[in-house]
C-alpha positions in Angstrom: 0.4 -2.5 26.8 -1.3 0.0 24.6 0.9 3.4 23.4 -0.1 6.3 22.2 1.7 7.7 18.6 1.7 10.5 16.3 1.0 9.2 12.7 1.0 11.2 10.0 -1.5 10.9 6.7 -2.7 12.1 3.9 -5.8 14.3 4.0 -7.9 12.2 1.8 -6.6 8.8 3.3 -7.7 9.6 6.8 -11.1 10.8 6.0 -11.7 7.6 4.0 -10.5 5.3 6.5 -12.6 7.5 9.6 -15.6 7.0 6.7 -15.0 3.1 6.3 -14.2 2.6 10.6 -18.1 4.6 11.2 -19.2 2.2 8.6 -18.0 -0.5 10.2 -19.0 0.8 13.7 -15.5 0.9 15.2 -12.8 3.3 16.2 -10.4 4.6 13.5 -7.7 2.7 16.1 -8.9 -0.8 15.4 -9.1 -0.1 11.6 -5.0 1.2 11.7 -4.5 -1.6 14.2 -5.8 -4.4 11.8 -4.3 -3.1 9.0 -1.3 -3.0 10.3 -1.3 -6.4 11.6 -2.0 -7.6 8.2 1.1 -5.7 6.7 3.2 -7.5 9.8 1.9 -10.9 8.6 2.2 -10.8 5.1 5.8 -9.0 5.0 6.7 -12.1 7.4 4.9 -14.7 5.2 6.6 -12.9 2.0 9.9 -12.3 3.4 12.0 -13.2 0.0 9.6 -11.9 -2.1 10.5 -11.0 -5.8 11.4 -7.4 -6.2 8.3 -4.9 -8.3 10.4 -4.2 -11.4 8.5 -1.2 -13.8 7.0 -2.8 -16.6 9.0 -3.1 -20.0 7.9 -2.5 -23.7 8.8 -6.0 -26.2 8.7 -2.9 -28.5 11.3 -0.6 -27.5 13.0 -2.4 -24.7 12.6 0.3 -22.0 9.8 1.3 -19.9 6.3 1.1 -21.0 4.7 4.8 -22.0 4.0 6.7 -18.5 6.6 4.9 -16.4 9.7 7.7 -16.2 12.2 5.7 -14.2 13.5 9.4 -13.1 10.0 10.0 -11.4 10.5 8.3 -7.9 6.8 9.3 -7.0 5.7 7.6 -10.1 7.3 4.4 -9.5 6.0 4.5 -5.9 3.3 4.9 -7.0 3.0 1.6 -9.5 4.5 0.0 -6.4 1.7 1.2 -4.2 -1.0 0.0 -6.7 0.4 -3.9 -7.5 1.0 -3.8 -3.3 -3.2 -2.6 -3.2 -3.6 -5.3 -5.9 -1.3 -8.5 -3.3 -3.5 -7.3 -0.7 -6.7 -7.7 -2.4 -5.7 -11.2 -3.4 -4.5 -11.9 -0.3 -8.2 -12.3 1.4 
């Protein structure tokens, strides 16, 4: 059974995926719809997974320069890139 759902996105994120789905020749559907299934699948396959920790300086013994551990987008963000970088590996 197929349901219909309100998802919300960033701006620039939907356009490239609508760009990558015409490139592909397929609805913008399938592409969320694979991609999510992949997500499914891997967080089940990695289910005990070792935790991101923010990188640390051998220098100074706290965070490398750029990470502020007070910036939650910023280390979302460093979480978002080494999850883009599993993913990648993953195929």
């Amino acid at each position: 059974m197929t349901e219909r759902t309100t998802v919300r996105l960033p701006e620039d994120l939907l356009n490239r995926a609508k760009r990558k789905a015409a490139a592909e020749g397929r609805t913008l559907t399938s592409l969320i719809e694979d991609g999510l299934r992949l997500i499914v699948t891997e967080k089940e396959k990695n289910a005990k997974r070792k935790r991101v920790q923010p990188r640390v300086s051998k220098a100074t013994g706290g965070p490398m320069p750029g990470v502020e551990l007070t910036d939650l987008s910023a280390l979302q963000e460093i979480d978002d890139l080494d999850y883009i970088r599993r993913i990648k590996n993953f195929k």
